[in-house]
C-alpha positions in Angstrom: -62.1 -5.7 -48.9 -63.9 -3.8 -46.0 -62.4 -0.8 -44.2 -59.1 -1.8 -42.5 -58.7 -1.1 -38.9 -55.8 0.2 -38.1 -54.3 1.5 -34.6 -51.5 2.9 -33.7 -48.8 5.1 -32.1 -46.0 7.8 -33.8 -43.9 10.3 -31.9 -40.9 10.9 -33.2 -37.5 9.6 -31.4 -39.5 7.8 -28.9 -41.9 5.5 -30.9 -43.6 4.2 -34.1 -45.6 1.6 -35.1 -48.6 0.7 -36.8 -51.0 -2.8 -36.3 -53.0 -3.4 -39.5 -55.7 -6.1 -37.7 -57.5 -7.7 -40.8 -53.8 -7.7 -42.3 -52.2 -9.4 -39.2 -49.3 -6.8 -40.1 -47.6 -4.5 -38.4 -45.6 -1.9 -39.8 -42.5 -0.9 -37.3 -42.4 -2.1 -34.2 -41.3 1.1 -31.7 -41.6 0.5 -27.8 -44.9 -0.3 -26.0 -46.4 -2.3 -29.1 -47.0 -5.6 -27.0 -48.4 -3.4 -23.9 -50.8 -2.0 -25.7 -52.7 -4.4 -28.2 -52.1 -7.4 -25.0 -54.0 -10.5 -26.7 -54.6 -8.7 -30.5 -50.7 -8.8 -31.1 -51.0 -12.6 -31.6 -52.6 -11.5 -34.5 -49.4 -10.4 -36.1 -47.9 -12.9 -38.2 -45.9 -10.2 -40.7 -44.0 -7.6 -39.3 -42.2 -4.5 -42.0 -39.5 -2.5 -40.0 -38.9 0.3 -42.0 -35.6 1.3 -41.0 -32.6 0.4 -37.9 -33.8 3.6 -35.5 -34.4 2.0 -32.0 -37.5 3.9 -31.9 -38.8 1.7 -34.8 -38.0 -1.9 -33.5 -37.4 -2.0 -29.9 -41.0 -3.6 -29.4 -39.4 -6.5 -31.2 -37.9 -8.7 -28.9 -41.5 -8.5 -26.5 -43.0 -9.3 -29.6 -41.4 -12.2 -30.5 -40.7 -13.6 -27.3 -45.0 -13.5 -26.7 -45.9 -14.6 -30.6 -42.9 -16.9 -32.3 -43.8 -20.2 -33.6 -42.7 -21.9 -36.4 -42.7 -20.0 -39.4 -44.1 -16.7 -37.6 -43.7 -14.1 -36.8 -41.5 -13.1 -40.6 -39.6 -10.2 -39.5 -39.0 -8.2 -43.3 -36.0 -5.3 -42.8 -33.9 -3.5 -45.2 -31.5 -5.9 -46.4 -28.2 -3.7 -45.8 -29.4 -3.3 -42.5 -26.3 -4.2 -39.9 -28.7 -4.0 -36.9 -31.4 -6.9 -37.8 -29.1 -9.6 -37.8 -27.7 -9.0 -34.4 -30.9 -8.6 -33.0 -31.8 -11.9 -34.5 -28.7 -13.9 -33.2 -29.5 -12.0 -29.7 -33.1 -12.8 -29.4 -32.5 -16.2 -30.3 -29.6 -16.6 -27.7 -31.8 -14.9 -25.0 -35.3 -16.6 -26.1 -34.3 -20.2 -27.2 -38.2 -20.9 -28.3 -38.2 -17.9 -30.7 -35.8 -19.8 -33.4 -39.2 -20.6 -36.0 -39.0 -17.0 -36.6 -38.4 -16.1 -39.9 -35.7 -13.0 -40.3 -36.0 -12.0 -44.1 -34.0 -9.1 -45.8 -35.6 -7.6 -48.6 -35.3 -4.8 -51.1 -37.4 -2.5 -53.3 -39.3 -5.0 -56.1 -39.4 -8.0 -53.9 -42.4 -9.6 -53.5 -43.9 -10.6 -49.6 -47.2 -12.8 -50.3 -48.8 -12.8 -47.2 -52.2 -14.1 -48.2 -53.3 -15.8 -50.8 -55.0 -12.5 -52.5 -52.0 -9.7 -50.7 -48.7 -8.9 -50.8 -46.2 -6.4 -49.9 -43.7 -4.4 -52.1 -41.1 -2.1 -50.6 -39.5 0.6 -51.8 -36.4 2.9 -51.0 -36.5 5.7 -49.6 -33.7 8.6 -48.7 -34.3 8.4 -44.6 -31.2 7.0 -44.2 -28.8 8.0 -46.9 -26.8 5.3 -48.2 -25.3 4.5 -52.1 -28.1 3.7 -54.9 -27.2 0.2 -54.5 -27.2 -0.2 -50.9 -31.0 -0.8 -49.0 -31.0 0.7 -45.3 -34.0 2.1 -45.3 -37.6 1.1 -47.0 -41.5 2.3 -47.4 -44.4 -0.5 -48.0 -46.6 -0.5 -50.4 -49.9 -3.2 -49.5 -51.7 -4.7 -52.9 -54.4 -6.4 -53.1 -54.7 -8.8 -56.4 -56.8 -10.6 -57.8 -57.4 -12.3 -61.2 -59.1 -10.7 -64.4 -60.3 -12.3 -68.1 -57.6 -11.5 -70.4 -59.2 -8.5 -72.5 -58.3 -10.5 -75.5 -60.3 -13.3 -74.8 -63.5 -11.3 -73.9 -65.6 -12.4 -76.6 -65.0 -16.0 -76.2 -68.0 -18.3 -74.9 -66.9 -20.1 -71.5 -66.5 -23.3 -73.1 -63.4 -21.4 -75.5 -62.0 -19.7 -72.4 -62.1 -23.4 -70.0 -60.6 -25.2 -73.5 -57.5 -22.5 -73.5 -57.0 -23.0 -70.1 -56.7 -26.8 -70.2 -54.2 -26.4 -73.4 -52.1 -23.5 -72.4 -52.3 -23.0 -68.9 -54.5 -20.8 -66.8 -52.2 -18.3 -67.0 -53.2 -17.4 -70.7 -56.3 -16.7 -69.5 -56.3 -14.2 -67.2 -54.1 -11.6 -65.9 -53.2 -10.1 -62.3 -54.6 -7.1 -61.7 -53.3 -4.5 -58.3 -55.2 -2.3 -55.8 -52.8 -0.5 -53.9 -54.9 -0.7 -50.6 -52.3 0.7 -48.2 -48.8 2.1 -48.6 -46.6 3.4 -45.3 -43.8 6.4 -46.3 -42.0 5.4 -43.2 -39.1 8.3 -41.9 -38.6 9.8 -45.3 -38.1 13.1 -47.1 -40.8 13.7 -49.0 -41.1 11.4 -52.3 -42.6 12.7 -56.3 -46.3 12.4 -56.1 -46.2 9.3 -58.4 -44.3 7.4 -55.4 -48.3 7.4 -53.8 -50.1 7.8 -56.9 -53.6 4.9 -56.2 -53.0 4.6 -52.8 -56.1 3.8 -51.0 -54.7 4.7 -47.9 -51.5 6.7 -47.5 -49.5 6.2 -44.1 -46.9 9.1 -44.3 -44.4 11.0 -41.5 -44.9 14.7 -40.7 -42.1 15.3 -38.4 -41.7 18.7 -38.9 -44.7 21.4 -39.3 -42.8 23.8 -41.8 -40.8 26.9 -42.0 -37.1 27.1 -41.7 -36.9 24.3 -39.4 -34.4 21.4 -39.8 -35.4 18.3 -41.0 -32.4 16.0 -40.6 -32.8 14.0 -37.2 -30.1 15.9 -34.9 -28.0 12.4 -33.8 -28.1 10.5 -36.8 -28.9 13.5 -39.8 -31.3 11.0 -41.5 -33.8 12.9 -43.1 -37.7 13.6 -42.4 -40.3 15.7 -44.0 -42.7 18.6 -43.0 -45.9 18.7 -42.7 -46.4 21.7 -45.9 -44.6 19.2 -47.9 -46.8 16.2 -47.3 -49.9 18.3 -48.1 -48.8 19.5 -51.2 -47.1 16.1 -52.3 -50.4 14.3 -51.2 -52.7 16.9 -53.0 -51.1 15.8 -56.4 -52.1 12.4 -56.1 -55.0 10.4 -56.3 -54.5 9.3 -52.6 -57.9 8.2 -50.7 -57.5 9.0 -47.4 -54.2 10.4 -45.4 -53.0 9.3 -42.3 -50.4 11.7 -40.5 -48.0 10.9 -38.1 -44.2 11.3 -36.5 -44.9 14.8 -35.4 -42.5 16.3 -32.9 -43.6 16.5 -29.4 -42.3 19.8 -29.5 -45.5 20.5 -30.9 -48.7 20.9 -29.3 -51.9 19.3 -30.3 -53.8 22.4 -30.9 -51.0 23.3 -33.2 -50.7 20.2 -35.3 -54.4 20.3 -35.8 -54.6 23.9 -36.7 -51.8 23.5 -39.6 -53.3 20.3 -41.1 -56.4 22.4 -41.5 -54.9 25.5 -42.9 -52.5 23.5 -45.3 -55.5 21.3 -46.6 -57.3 24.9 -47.2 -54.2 26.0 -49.0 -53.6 23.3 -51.2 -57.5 21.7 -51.7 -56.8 18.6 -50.3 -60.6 17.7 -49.7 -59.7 13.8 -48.9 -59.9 12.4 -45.3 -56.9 13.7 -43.1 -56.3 11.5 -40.0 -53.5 12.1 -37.9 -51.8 10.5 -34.9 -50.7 13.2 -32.5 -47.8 12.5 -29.8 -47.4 10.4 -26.8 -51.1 9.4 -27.9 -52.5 5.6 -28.8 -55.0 6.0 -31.4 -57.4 2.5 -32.1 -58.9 2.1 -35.1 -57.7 5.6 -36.6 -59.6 5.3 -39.8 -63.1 5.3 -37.8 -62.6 8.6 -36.1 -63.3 11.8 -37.7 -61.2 13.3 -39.7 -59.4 16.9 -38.5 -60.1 18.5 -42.0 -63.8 18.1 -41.3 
């Protein structure tokens, strides 16, 4: 697959939500998402709200109202979630021609097929705290697949392999093989590094920069990381290239970029560090340059 362009937007309390464009996904849907990709958010046919926070889905309803038809846009939300549907019953009471959009709960090991070759797997996380068996809030992880000759039958001519299949079943002779091409943490502690581990493309919050500070959000005490954590998670992984975001706007930008350079230092995180800084709109973050270089 060729490089994804991705844009997007992150502040914390205010706003998060990121537009996967060869994807059609979007992951979140905070405020201003509509007013800012105009015609490109038609693109969106699968949308991944990672938890009920108003500033991850209160772009939804201009969304929707602009891009439902039938079947699309799927809306996928933490199952447990109280808040999805009564924003589902309201949008359709306020926007009668939104009612082909598909509202679908789901939980960590589903299964969204989206195309034909991708699909998306969430999994908990401990944002919002809630009992093991109960799914309020959610990370995504993005697989490609694709189909590989059963090692078993790699010494058979091509005449053996087409003969199995016609008896048995395609199935018997090849297997599904995963590329983990993009996984999003969204608001989340920080995870074990095997959470990440062959992620092409890590999405992950940074609310906080480190220290002493408090990392529970100060209405709600659902919990966030900081921005040491991330680095030092991250650098015990195979992880490809990093993309930051959810910083405080307490923060400046000179001070965000500074620590990301001085924790990659500390910790040898040589990959690609991206990050999306507050109150800014970045388009097609993966193409800029990287602030560890």
């Amino acid at each position: 697959m060729k490089a994804l362009t991705i844009t997007g937007y992150s502040t914390a309390l205010f706003s998060t939500w990121y537009f996967v464009e060869e994807l059609g996904i979007l992951l979140d849907a905070g405020d201003g998402v509509s007013a800012t990709l105009l015609q490109k958010s038609r693109k969106i046919n699968h949308v991944f709200i990672s938890h009920a926070d108003r500033d991850h889905l209160t772009g939804l309803l201009q969304l929707n109202q602009l891009n439902a038809r039938d079947g699309f846009p799927v809306i996928c939300y933490p199952r447990d979630g109280g808040s999805y549907p009564a924003l589902e019953a309201f949008s359709k009471r306020f926007d009668p021609h939104v009612a082909g959009t598909v509202w679908m709960p789901v939980a960590p090991d589903d299964e969204i097929r989206i195309k034909d070759d991708i699909l998306v797997v969430p999994l908990r996380n401990e944002h919002v705290r809630a009992a093991p068996g109960v799914i309020r809030s959610l990370g995504y992880k993005i697989m490609q697949t694709r189909r590989k000759l059963r090692p078993e039958l790699a010494g058979l001519t091509q005449e053996d392999i087409r003969r199995i299949g016609i008896e048995q079943g395609k199935e018997k002779t090849t297997i599904e093989v995963r590329r983990n091409i993009l996984s999003y943490s969204g608001d989340t502690p920080v995870a074990s590094p095997e959470t990440w581990q062959d992620a092409e493309i890590l999405i992950h919050e940074a609310t906080f920069l480190g220290g002493d500070e408090v990392i529970e959000h100060p209405s709600y005490k659902n919990l966030h990381s900081r921005l040491e954590e991330v680095i030092e998670m991250v650098s015990a992984t195979n992880v490809q290239q990093l993309v930051l975001g959810h910083f405080s706007s307490r923060y400046a930008p000179e001070q965000i970029d500074q620590s990301i350079r001085q924790l990659c230092e500390r910790y040898a995180l040589n990959i690609p560090v991206f990050r999306v800084l507050p109150g800014q709109t970045v388009r097609d973050i993966l193409g800029g340059l990287p602030v560890n270089r």
